[in-house]
N, C-alpha and C positions, 0 to 999 in steps of 0.2 A: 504494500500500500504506500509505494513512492508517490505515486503523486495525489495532491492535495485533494482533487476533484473525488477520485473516490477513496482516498478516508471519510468526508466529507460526506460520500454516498453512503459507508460503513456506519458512520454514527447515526445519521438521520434512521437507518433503520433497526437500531438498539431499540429491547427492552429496557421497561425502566430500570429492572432490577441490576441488567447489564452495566448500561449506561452508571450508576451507583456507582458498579465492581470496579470500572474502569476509573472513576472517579478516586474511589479510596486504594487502588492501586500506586494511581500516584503520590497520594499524601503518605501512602506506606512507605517510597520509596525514596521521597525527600526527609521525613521521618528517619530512615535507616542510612543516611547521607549518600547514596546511590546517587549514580551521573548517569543513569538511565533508568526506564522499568523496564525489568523482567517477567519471563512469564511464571518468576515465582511470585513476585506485585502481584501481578494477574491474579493467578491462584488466591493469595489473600486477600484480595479484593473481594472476591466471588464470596469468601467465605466470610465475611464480612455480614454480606446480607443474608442474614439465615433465615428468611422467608423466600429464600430464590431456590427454584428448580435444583440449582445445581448447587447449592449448599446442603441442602436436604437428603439429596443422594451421596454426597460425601461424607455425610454424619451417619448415616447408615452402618458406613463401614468404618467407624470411630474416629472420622479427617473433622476435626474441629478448627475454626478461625484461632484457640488459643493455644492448640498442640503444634499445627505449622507452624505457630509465630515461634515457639518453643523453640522446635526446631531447626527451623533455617539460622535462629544467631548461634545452635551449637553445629552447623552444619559448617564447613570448610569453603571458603571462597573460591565459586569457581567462573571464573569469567566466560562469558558470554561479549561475540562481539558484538558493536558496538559503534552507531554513526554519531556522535556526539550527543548531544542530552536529548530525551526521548526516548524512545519505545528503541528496545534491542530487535537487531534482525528476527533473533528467537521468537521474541515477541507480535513483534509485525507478522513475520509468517503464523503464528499462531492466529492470529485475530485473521488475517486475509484466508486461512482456511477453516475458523468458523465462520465466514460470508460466505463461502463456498457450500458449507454442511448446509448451514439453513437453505436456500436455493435449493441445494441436490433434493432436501426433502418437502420443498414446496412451502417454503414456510414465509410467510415477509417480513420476519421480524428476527432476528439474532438473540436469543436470549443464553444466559449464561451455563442453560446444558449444552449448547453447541460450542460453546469457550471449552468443556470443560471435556468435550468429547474431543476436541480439537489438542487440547493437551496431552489426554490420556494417547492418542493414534501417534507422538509424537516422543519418541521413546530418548531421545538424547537433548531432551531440556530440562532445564535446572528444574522447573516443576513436576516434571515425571519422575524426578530421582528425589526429588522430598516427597511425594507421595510415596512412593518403593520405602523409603526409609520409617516414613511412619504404618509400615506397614500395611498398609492399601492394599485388596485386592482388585488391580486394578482390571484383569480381564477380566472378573464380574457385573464391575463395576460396568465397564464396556460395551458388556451382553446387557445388561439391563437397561443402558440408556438407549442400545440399539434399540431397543423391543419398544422402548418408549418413544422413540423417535419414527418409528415403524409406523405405530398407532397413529401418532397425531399427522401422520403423510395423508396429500390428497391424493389418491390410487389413481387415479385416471387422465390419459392423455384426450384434452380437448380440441385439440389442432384434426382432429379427424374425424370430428364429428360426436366425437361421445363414446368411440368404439373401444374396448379397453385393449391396452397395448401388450404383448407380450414380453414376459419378465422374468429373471432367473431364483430362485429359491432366495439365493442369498439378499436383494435387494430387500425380499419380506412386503415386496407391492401388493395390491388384493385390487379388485374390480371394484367400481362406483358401486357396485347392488353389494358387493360383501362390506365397505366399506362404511354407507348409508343404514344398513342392516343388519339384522341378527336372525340367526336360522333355526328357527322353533323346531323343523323336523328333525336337526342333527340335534340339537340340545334335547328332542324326547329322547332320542337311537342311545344319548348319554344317559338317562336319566336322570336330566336335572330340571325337567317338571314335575308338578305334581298332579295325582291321579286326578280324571273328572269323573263324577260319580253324577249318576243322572244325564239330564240334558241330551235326553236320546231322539223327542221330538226335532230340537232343534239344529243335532247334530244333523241330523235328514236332511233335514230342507235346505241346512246350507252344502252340504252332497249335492242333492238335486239340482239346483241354481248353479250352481259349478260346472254341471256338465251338460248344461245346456249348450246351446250354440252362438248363441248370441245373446248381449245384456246378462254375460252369468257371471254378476257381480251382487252377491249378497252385501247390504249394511244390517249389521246387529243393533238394536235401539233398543235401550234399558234403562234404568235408573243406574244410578253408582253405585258398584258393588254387587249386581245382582250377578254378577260373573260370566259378562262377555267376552273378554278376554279368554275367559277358561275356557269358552265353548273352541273357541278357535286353537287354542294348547290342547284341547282334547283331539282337533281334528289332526293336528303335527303328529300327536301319540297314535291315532288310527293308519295313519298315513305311515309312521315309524314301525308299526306292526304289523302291516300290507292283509289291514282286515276292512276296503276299500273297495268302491267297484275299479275297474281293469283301467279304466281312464284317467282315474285318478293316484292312480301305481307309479312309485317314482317321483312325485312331485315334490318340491317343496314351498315350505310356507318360510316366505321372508318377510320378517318384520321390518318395516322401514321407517327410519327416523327422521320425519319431517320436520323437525326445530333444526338437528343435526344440521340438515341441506340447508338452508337458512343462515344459519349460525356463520359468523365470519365473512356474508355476502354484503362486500363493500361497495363494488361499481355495478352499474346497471347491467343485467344482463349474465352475472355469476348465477344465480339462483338457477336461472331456466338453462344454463351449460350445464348444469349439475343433475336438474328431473332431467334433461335429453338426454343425458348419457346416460340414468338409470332405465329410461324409456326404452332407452336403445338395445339394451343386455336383454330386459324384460322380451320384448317382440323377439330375437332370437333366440331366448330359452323357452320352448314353451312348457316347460316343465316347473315354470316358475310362477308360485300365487303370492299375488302381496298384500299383506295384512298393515294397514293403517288404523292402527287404536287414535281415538279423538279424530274420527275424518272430518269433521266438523272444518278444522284448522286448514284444511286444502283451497277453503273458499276465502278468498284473498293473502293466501300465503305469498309471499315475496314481492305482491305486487309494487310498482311503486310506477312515476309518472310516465307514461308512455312503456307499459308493459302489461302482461297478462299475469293472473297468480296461475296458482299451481290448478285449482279446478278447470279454468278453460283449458290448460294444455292434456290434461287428461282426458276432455272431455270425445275426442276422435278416436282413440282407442280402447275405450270404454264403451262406445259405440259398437264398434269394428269387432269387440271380441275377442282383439288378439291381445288382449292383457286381464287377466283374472286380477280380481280387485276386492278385497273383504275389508269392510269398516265396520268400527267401530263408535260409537257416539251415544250421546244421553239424546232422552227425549225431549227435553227443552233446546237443545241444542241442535238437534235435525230439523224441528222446526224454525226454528230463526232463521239457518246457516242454509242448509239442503235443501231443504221443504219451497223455500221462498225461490230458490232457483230449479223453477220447470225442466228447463234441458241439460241441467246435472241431475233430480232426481230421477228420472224417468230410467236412466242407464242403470243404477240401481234397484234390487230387488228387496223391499223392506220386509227382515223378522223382530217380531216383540219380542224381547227376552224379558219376563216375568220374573219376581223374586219369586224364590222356593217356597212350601211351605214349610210347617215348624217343622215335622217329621221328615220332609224331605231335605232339610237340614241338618238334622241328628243323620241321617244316613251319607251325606255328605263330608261333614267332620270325625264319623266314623272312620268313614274313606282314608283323611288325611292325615288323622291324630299318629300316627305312627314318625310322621316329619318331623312332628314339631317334641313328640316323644325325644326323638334320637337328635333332635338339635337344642332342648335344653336341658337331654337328660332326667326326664320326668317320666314318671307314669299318669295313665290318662284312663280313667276308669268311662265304663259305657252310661255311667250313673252322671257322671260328673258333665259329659255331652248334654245329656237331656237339659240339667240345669243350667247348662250356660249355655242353651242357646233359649230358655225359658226367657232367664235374665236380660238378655241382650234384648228380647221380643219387646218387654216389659217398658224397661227401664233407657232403652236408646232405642226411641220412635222413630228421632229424626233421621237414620240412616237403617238400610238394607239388609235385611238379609241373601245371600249367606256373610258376606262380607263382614258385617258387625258382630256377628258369634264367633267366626276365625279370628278377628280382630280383639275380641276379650277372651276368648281361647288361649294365646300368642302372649299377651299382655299379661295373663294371669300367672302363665309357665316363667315368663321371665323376671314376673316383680320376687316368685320363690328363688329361684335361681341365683337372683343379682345377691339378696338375703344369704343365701349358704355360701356364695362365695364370695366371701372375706377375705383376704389372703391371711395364711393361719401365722400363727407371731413366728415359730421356726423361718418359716420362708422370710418373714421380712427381715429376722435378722440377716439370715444368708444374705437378701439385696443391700443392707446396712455395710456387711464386711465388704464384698466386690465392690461397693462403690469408695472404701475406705484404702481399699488395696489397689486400685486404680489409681487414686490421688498421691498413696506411698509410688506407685512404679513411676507416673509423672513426673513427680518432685527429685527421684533419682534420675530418672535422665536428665531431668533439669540440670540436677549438678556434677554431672559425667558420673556418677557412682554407677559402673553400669552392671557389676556383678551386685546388686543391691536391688538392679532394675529388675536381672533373672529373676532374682530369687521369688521377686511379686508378682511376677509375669507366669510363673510355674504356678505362685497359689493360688493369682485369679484363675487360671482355667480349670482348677482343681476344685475351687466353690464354684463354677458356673456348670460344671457339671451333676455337682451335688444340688445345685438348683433346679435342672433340669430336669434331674431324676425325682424332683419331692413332685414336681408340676406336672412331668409324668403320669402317676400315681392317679390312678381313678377314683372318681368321687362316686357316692351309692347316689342311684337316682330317688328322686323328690315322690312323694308320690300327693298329688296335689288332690283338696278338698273342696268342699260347696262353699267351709268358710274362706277360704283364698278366692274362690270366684266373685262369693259377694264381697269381701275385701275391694277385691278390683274396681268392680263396679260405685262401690261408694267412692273412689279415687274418683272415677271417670266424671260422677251425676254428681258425688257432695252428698248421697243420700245416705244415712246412717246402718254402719254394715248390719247392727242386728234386727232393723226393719227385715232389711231383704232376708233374714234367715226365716224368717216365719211362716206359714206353707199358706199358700194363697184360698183354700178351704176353710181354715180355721180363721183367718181375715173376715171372708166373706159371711161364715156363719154369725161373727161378731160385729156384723158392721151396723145393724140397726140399733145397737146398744153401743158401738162407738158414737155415731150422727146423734143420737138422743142424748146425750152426757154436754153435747156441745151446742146444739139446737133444741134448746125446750120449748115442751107443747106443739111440736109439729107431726104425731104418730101416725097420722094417716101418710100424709107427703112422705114420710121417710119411708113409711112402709113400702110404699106402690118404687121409691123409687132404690129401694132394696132388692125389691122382687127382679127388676130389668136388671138390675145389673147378677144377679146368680144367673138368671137366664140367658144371658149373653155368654157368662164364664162357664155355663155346662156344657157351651156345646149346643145347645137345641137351636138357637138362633143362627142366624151364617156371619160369619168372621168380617164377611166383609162390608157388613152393614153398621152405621152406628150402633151403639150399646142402647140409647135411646136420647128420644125428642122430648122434654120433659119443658111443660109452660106454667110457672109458680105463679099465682095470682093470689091477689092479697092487699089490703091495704099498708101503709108505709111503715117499716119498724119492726114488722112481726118474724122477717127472718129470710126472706127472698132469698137475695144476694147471700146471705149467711150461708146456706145448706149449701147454694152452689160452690162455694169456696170453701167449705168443709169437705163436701164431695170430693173434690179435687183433690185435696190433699189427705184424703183417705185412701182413693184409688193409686194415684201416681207418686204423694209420697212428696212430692212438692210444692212448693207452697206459690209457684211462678206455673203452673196447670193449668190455671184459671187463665183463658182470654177474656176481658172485661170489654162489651164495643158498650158504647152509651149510642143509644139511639136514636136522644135530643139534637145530636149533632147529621145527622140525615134524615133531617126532614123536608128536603127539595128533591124532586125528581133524579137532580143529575147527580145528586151526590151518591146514591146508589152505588155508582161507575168505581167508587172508592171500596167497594167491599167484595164485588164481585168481577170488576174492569172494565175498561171504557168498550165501548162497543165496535164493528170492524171499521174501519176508515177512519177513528178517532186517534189521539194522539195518545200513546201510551195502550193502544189493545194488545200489542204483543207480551205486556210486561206483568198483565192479571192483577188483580186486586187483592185488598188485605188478606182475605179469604182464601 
């Protein structure tokens, strides 16, 4: 980087955190009365900012900004040449071949893991031989920034249209669709889904619509949580098991990630290079379905002034057939987004996904409870299902089933867990002495003692393996209770755990001598509205109807409003149950529009009323 124009170009395109490293490189190196910086400067610069990429990765492998400094003053001078004050040739070629690395890996900005990859590749600079010295491993170190710098590569040549370019192992390149995506079939073939239990109606129908010929593009429309996503993990695990019809053998389901594509698109016209080139892989495999969870977001994805989002460019291919298309979305949100645009829904075949019911719930988490068994180590009794997904039913209205019983299932297993493991005082002593024996071996090298430094260096890896071995050592699984689930649940609501332990028969037998203790002289009203509500909770009435329409009449003072607000907090246990509308305050036609929604063509109908 002789000439000024591109250093010039090298810095404008620094990280911040770079830009820092090179900053406090310097002061390092006026600091240490240096007539130029090195790319040991360098080095300590970087590790200066230990919120940077590449400080992070060197602390991994125990490279600290206060052990280098250690270091390099008991390190021997070894000169490096040198064009008068500034950056040493070592130096300069360093930094001009992290401008290179980033470039090679599509990156537009230099940040200080390509400084430090650019080090590590450069085996006769003073910085590679004080990393060697403080023991670095530095070809790990190497492999893993590769892997990292792998990931964050953009896979694909756009100079040809989108077509992806062919590449050798060692590069570590991947195509825009593997790049953009995640492969549900090969991650079932791993078994790192979990099972779907049920959901056999709607596994069909998105079968079916699949292997049509045209328009066989299923969207899933559900509430959150009711578990659209799983229907489609279930289809990967069908597909993984080749228990499928013949057409749909061999495919896979690509998850694609549409922020992903998005993300990083700074000039006009990056976005739509990026769907064309997944467009493009897509139409030549046809063994490829792509599954977009929140399809919602395709409807003015990337757009911006003089360009198209992602929905119109789908929408010819979608047509045509030659691309399988599965979404995902809520109901509110296909209506706003999808619904409102005719010649994108129409391409689309819409299925409702319904929440489960209670028992088709319990048979769902029966399904699964083995996962979450072997992932916090607990036992999960077939008693304990029934009641936590009762609980969840009860107690968290406002969200879904199944979703909200796995979700305090998950929660319940973990608040025991976090509880048993403490780390036990043996262990902590153990991390007390190795970090005690670290600072002895430090302080020795500090002051050349270095048969002083063995001796500590022998006993740390002798406690770190005695550490190892306690951590080793298997803990006995948990076997979790009703009271740990309503524990949970009083976290979640605030509702007091030994409410929820009480059995909801015994409740309901006692609720007209609760409401009468707190509502005097009202026995008839409490009665009748005693009666609806056991009839509701046996069962005879249908679940999906109100419990009841109850209209208190009565002059002012004798308990109206009272019962209602006792009710409430008899049935649900809180005392924010009660929605209170005063009806003083709609008494004009149009104020209506407030509780129920403005009507079509009015402003505000898409958005519904208090109601």
């Amino acid at each position: 980087m002789n000439a000024s124009r591109d250093f010039q170009d090298f810095l404008n395109h620094l990280t911040q955190n770079a830009r820092l490293s090179l900053q406090h490189a310097d002061a390092i190196a006026r600091s240490a009365g240096s007539v130029y910086v090195g790319t040991e400067h360098i080095l300590l610069g970087v590790l200066s900012q230990k919120t940077s990429l590449g400080a992070k990765l060197l602390d991994k492998s125990g490279v600290t900004f206060k052990r280098a400094r250690t270091a390099l003053k008991l390190a021997p001078e070894k000169s490096e040449p040198i064009t008068g004050k500034g950056l040493s040739e070592a130096a300069k070629l360093t930094l001009r071949t992290s401008w290179e690395i980033a470039k090679e890996f599509n990156q537009d900005y230099c940040g200080t893991e390509h400084i430090i990859y650019s080090i590590l590749i450069q085996k006769n600079t003073r910085a590679h031989t004080l990393l060697k010295e403080l023991n670095a491993n530095t070809d790990s170190i190497t492999a893993e920034l590769e892997s990292y710098l792998n990931q964050q590569r953009f896979e694909y040549d756009s100079s040809d249209g989108g077509t992806t370019r062919t590449t050798d192992k060692k590069s570590g390149k991947k195509s825009a669709l593997e790049f953009f995506g995640t492969d549900l079939t090969e991650q079932a073939r791993a078994g790192r889904l979990d099972p779907v239990v049920g959901r056999v109606k709607e596994l069909q129908r998105v079968i079916t619509i699949l292997s049509r010929r045209t328009k066989n593009n299923p969207i899933l429309i559900g509430e959150p949580g009711v578990g659209k996503t799983a229907i489609v993990e279930g289809l990967a695990q069908l597909i993984a098991d080749e228990n499928v019809p013949e057409r749909l053998l061999n495919k896979r389901i690509i998850m694609l990630d549409l922020t992903g594509m998005i993300a990083g698109t700074k000039y006009r016209g990056e976005f739509e290079e990026r769907l064309k080139a997944v467009m493009s892989e897509i139409a030549d495999d046809q063994d490829v379905i792509v599954f977009i969870d929140e399809i919602h977001l395709i409807v003015g994805a990337g757009s911006a002034e003089g360009s198209m989002d992602a929905g119109n460019i789908l929408k010819p291919m979608l047509a045509r057939g030659t691309m399988r298309l599965i979404g995902a979305t809520t109901t509110d949100e296909y209506q706003k987004s999808i619904e409102k645009d005719a010649a994108l829904d129409r391409r689309f075949q819409p299925i409702t996904v319904a929440a489960p019911s209670l028992e088709e719930t319990v048979e769902i988490l029966k399904g699964i409870k083995s996962h979450y068994e072997s992932h916090h180590n607990v036992e999960i009794s077939d008693g304990l299902i029934e009641r936590t997904v009762y609980l969840s039913d009860r107690y968290m209205s406002e969200r879904y089933m199944p979703d909200k019983a796995i979700d305090l299932l998950d929660e319940t297993a973990a608040l025991r867990r976090v509880e048993k493991d403490s780390v036990p005082e043996y262990q902590r002593g153990l991390m007390r002495e190795i970090k005690l024996t670290r600072s002895r071996m430090e302080e020795a090298v500090a002051h050349e003692d270095f048969e002083s430094a063995a001796r500590q260096k022998t006993k740390l890896e002798d406690l770190q393996r005695v550490l190892e071995d306690e951590r080793a050592k298997t803990q006995p699984s948990i076997l979790l209770t009703e009271e740990d689930v309503a524990r949970t649940v009083s976290v979640i609501t605030g509702i007091p755990a030994q409410k929820l332990m009480k059995t909801e028969i015994s409740e309901l037998l006692r609720l007209e001598k609760n409401l009468s203790q707190k509502v005097i002289g009202q026995k008839d009203a409490i009665a009748a509205v005693a009666r609806a509500i056991r009839r509701n909770r046996s069962g005879v009435s249908d679940r999906k109807r109100p419990i009841g329409s109850f209209v208190f009449l009565g002059p002012s003072g004798v308990g109206k409003t009272e019962l209602a607000r006792v009710l409430a907090k008899e049935l649900y246990d809180r005392e924010d149950a009660l929605v209170k509308i005063d009806m003083s305050e709609f008494g004009e036609k149009h104020t209506a529009a407030r509780l129920i929604g403005a009507p079509a063509g009015y402003v505000g109908y898409e958005e519904g009323g208090q109601l």
